[in-house]
Wavefront OBJ file of the C-alpha trace (Angstrom):
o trace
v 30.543 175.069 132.749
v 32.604 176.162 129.978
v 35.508 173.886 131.453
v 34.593 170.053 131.146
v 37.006 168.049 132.656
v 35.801 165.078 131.533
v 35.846 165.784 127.834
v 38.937 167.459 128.142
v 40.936 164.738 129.633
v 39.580 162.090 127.020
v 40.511 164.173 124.057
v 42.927 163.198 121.318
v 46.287 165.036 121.892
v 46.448 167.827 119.107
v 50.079 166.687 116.442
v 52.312 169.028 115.111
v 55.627 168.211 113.405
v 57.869 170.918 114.403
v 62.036 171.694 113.747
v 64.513 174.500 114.554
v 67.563 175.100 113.911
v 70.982 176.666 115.337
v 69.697 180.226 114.407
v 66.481 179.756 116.417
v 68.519 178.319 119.821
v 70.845 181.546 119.184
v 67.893 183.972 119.043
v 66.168 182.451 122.396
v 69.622 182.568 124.385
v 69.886 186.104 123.250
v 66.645 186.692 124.104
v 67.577 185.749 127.668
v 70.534 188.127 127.404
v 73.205 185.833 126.578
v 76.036 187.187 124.448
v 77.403 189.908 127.151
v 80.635 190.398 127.367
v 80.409 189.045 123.616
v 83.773 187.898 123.591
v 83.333 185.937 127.022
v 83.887 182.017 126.193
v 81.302 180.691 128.629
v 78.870 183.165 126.677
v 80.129 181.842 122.935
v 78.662 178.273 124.215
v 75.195 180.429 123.967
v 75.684 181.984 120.729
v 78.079 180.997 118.434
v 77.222 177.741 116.006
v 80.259 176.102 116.753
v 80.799 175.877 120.104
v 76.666 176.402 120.492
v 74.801 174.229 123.091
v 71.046 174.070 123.817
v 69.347 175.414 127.438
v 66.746 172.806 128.418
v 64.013 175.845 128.468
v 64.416 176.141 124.555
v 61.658 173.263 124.569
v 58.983 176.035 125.958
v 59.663 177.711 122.412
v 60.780 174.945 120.179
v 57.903 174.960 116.945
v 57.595 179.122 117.052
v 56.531 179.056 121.679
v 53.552 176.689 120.676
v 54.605 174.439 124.528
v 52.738 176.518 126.875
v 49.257 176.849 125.385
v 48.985 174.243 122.742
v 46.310 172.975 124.326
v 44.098 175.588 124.950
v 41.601 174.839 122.004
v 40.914 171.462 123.583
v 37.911 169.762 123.280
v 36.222 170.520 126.597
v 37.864 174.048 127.075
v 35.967 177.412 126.345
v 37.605 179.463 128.752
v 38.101 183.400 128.238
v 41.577 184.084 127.756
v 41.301 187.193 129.626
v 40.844 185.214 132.803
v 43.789 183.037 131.826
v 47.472 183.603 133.931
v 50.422 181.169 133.458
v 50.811 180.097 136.422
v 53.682 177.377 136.343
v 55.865 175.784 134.197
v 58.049 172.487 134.210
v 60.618 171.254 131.525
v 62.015 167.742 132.100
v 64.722 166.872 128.906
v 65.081 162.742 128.527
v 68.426 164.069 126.944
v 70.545 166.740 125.818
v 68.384 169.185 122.967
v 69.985 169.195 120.120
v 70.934 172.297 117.778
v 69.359 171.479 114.696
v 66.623 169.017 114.782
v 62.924 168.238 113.913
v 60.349 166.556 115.842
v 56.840 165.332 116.255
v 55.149 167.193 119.302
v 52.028 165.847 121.429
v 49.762 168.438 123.363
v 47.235 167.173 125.554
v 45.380 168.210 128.813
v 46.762 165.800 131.564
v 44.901 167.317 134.308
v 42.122 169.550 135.828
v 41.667 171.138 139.423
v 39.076 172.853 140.974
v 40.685 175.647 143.383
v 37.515 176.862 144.530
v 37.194 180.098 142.681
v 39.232 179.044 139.970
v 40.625 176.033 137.698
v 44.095 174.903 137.022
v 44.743 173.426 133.689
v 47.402 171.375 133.002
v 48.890 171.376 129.304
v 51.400 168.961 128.316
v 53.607 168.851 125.463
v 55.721 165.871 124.476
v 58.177 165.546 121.661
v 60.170 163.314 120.445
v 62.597 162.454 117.446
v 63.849 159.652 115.340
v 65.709 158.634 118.551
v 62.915 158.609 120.845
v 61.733 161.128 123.401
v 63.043 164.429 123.803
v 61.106 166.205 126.548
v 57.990 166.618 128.577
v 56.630 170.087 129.433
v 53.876 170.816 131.680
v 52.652 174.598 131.420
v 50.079 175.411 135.001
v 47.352 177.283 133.678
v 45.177 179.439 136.222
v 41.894 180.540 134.700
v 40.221 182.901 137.392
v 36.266 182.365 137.837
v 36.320 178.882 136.682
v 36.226 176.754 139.804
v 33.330 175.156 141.882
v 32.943 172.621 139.727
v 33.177 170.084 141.871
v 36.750 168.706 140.853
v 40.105 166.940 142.712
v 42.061 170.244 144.017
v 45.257 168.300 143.097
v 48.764 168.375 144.416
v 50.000 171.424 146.577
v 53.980 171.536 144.730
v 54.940 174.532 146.995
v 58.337 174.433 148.158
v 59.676 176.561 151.120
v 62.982 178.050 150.824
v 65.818 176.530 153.339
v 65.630 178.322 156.746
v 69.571 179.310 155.941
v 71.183 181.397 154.002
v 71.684 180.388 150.156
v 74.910 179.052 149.403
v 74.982 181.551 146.220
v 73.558 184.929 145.455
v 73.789 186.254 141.842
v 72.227 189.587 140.113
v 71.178 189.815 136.027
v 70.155 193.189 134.718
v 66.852 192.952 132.429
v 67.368 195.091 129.098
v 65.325 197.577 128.405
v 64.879 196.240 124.931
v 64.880 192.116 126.041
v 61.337 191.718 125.701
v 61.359 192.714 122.213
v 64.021 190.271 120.948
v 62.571 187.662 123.216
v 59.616 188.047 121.731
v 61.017 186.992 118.322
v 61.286 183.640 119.637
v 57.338 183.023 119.053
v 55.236 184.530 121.958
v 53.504 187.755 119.921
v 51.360 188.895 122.919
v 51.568 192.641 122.957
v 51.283 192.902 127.169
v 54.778 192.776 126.307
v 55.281 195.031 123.633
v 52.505 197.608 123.044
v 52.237 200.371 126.492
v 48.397 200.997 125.374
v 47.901 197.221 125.613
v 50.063 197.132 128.662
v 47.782 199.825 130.529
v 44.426 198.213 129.264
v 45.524 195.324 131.266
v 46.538 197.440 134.498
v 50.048 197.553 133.831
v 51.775 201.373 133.358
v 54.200 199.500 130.709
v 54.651 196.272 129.093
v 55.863 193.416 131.449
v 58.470 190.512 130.592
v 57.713 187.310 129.254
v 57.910 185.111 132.454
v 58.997 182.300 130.069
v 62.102 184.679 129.869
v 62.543 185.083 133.106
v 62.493 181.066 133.119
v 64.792 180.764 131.135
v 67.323 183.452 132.502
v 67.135 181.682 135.832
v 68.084 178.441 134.443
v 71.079 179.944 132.694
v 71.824 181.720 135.886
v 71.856 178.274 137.777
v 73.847 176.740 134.699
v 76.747 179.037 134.843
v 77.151 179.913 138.507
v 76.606 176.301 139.993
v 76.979 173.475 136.896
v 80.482 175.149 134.913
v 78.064 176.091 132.280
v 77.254 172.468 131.228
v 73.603 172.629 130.423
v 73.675 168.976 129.314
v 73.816 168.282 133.198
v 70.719 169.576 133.463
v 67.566 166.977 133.559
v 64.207 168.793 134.620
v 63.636 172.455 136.088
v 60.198 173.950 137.480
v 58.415 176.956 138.566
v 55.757 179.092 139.940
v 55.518 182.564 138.586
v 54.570 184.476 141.443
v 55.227 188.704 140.093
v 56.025 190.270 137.065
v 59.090 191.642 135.629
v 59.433 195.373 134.438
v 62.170 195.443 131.284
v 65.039 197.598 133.183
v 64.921 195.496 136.480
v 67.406 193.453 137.905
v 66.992 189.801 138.655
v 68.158 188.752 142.365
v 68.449 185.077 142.242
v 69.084 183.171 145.139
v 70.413 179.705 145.544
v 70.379 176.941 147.541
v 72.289 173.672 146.788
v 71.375 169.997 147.519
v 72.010 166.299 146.369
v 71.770 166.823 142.859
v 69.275 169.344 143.414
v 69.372 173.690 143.292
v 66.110 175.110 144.897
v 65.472 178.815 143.894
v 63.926 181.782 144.557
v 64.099 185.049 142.117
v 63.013 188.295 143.409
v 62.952 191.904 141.789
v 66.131 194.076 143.235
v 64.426 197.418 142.781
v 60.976 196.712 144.432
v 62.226 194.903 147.754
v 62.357 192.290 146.350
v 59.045 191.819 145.119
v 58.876 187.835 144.493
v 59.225 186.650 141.263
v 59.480 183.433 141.052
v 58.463 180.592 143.749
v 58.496 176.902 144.303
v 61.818 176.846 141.827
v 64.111 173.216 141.272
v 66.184 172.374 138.734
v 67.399 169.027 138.729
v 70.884 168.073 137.580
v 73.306 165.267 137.410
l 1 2 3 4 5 6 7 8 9 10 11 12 13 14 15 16 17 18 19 20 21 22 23 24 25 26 27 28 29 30 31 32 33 34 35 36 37 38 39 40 41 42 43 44 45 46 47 48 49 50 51 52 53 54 55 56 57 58 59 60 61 62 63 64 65 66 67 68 69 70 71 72 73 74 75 76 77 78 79 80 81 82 83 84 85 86 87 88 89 90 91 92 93 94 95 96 97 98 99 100 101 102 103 104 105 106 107 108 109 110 111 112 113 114 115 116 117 118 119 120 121 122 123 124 125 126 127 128 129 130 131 132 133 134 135 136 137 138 139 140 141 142 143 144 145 146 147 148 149 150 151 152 153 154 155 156 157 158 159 160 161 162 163 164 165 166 167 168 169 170 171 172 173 174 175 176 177 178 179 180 181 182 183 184 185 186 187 188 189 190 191 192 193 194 195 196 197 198 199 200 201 202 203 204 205 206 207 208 209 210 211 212 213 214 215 216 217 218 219 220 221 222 223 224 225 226 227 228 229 230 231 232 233 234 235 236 237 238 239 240 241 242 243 244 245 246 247 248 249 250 251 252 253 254 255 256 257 258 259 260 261 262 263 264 265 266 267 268 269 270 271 272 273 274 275 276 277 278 279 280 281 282 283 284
């Protein structure tokens, strides 16, 4: 099989030494539409240096977006791309990100399922500073064809919405142009860019990053539900479930708890459409 578990799991993590720097945390919150009204305080804490504070979701593109598929060269894993989908992420931050900083980054596969008619890889990254740990990511990556292997089917993390209505409802307008400039922040793929590409992969244009729809949501949840206070925030996780058409509005629903928001994000202009699923961010 062109996945082996086995071999992947023992393999070495891959090292990088990575840094950024304020200009790079500026460019991914614009990316995710920050900056509008431009003038609006509670946006300034997004993009200008001196009042500038870090989204937890920077980590998936800290070191030029290398957190979701760093470990896709793996010993053990010869997979073709074409059958690969993100299916998940999760973020969890062992403290606040900070603006300017360097870091030595760990990518490993921590785990492999067998769904039947396909596998689940999961990538972790870990990084950490002069001060310890900085965060863990886990990117859930579905590779179609490549089950039957005979493998644990792991965890089901699916997480129904409350049978109530959510305790807020907010709305955030795509740009036509956001996939572009989010783009800049590392992940080149041209689904998201290039129409011809787009229709070769049966889209009629190019889709958004669901990394940016990630992060929108969290900076939805930050500034609707936490006063804006990112640094509040300590893990947040997803399931992409649909894609997102530059243009569209986000409809992001939530529901509170004990330190808790569960989400769902939907596309306004298609009913709806889900988005994504099986959404928590965790707060203090």
């Amino acid at each position: 099989m062109p996945i082996d578990a086995r071999a992947a799991l023992a393999a070495e993590p891959r090292r990088a030494e990575i840094g950024w720097g304020h200009k790079d945390v500026q460019l991914y919150h614009l990316g995710l539409g920050a900056g509008s009204p431009a003038t609006d305080p509670d946006e300034l804490r997004y993009t200008l240096e001196s009042r500038l504070q870090v989204l937890p979701s920077f980590a998936t593109v800290a070191g030029a977006g290398t957190a979701a598929f760093g470990g896709m060269g793996a010993q053990g894993i010869d997979v073709d791309l074409a059958a690969v989908l993100h299916g998940g992420q999760s973020v969890r931050v062992h403290r606040p990100i900070p603006v300017t900083g360097s870091a030595v980054q760990t990518s490993k596969v921590a785990a492999v399922y067998d769904k039947g008619k396909a596998a689940v890889i999961v990538l972790r990254t870990e990084a950490s500073d002069g001060d310890g740990p900085l965060w863990t990511n886990d990117a859930q990556i579905f590779v179609r064809g490549e089950g039957g292997f005979g493998g644990e089917r792991g965890p089901s993390d699916r997480l129904a919405p409350p049978e109530r209505a959510p305790d807020r409802t907010v709305e955030r307008s795509v740009r036509e142009d956001q996939a572009l400039l989010y783009r800049l922040s590392g992940d080149w793929n041209p689904l998201h860019a290039d129409p011809a590409f787009a229709k070769l992969a049966g889209f009629d244009r190019p889709i958004l990053h669901g990394l940016c729809t990630y992060g929108m949501t969290l900076k939805a949840v930050a500034d609707t539900l936490l006063d804006g206070d990112v640094s509040r925030i300590t893990a947040y996780r997803t399931r992409f479930a649909g894609v997102v058409f530059p243009g569209e509005t986000l409809r992001i629903r939530m529901w509170t708890g004990d330190g808790r928001v569960q989400v769902t994000v939907a596309a306004a202009e298609r009913d709806d459409a889900p988005v994504l699923a099986d959404t928590l961010v965790e707060h203090s």
